[in-house]
N, C-alpha and C positions, 0 to 999 in steps of 0.2 A: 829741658825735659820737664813736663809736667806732672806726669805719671805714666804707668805702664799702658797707657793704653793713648796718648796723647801726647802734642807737640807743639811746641812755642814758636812759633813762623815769623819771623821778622825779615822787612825790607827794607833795608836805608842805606841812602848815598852820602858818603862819608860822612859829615858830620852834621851834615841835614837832617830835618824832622825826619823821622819815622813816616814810609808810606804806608806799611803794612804792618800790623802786629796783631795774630791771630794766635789760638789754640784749637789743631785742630786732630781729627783724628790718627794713627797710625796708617801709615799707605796712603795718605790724601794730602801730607803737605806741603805739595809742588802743583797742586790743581787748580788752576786759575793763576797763580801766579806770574806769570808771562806776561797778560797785560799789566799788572803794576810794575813790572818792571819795566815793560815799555815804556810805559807814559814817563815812569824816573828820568829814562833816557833819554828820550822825546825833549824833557821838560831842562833838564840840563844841558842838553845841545844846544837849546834855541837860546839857553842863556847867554851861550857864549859866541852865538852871532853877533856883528855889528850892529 
Protein backbone atom coordinates (compact mmCIF):
# COMPACT_ATOMS: atom_id res chain seq x y z
CA UNK A 1 0.00 0.00 0.00
CA UNK A 2 1.15 3.21 -0.93
CA UNK A 3 -1.44 5.43 0.22
CA UNK A 4 -5.15 5.81 0.59
CA UNK A 5 -5.69 6.29 -2.82
CA UNK A 6 -3.03 4.08 -4.48
CA UNK A 7 -1.42 0.49 -5.02
CA UNK A 8 2.01 -1.09 -5.34
CA UNK A 9 1.40 -3.81 -8.31
CA UNK A 10 4.10 -6.36 -8.62
CA UNK A 11 4.64 -9.28 -11.02
CA UNK A 12 7.30 -11.87 -10.50
CA UNK A 13 7.97 -15.45 -10.99
CA UNK A 14 9.56 -16.90 -8.19
CA UNK A 15 12.61 -15.59 -7.71
CA UNK A 16 13.21 -14.11 -11.02
CA UNK A 17 13.53 -10.32 -12.02
CA UNK A 18 10.42 -8.41 -11.47
CA UNK A 19 8.22 -8.20 -14.62
CA UNK A 20 5.99 -5.62 -13.32
CA UNK A 21 6.18 -3.07 -10.64
CA UNK A 22 3.94 -0.22 -10.83
CA UNK A 23 1.87 2.21 -8.46
CA UNK A 24 -1.28 2.53 -9.53
CA UNK A 25 -4.59 3.86 -8.85
CA UNK A 26 -7.32 2.29 -6.56
CA UNK A 27 -9.80 -0.05 -8.75
CA UNK A 28 -7.16 -0.10 -11.63
CA UNK A 29 -4.52 -2.61 -10.31
CA UNK A 30 -5.47 -5.68 -12.22
CA UNK A 31 -5.79 -3.62 -15.85
CA UNK A 32 -3.49 -4.72 -18.23
CA UNK A 33 -2.12 -7.08 -16.21
CA UNK A 34 -2.91 -10.30 -17.97
CA UNK A 35 -0.44 -9.76 -20.55
CA UNK A 36 2.49 -9.60 -18.32
CA UNK A 37 1.51 -12.33 -16.98
CA UNK A 38 1.40 -14.04 -20.18
CA UNK A 39 4.41 -13.34 -21.64
CA UNK A 40 5.91 -14.53 -17.65
CA UNK A 41 4.36 -17.68 -18.63
CA UNK A 42 4.98 -17.84 -22.17
CA UNK A 43 8.68 -16.99 -21.23
CA UNK A 44 9.09 -19.66 -18.56
CA UNK A 45 7.47 -22.53 -20.56
CA UNK A 46 9.62 -22.16 -23.59
CA UNK A 47 12.54 -22.38 -20.88
CA UNK A 48 11.71 -25.49 -20.03
CA UNK A 49 11.43 -27.09 -23.52
CA UNK A 50 14.17 -29.12 -24.98
Amino acid sequence: MVGPDRSTVVVRRGGEPVALHEIREHGSEADGIGAVVEAAIREGTAALRP
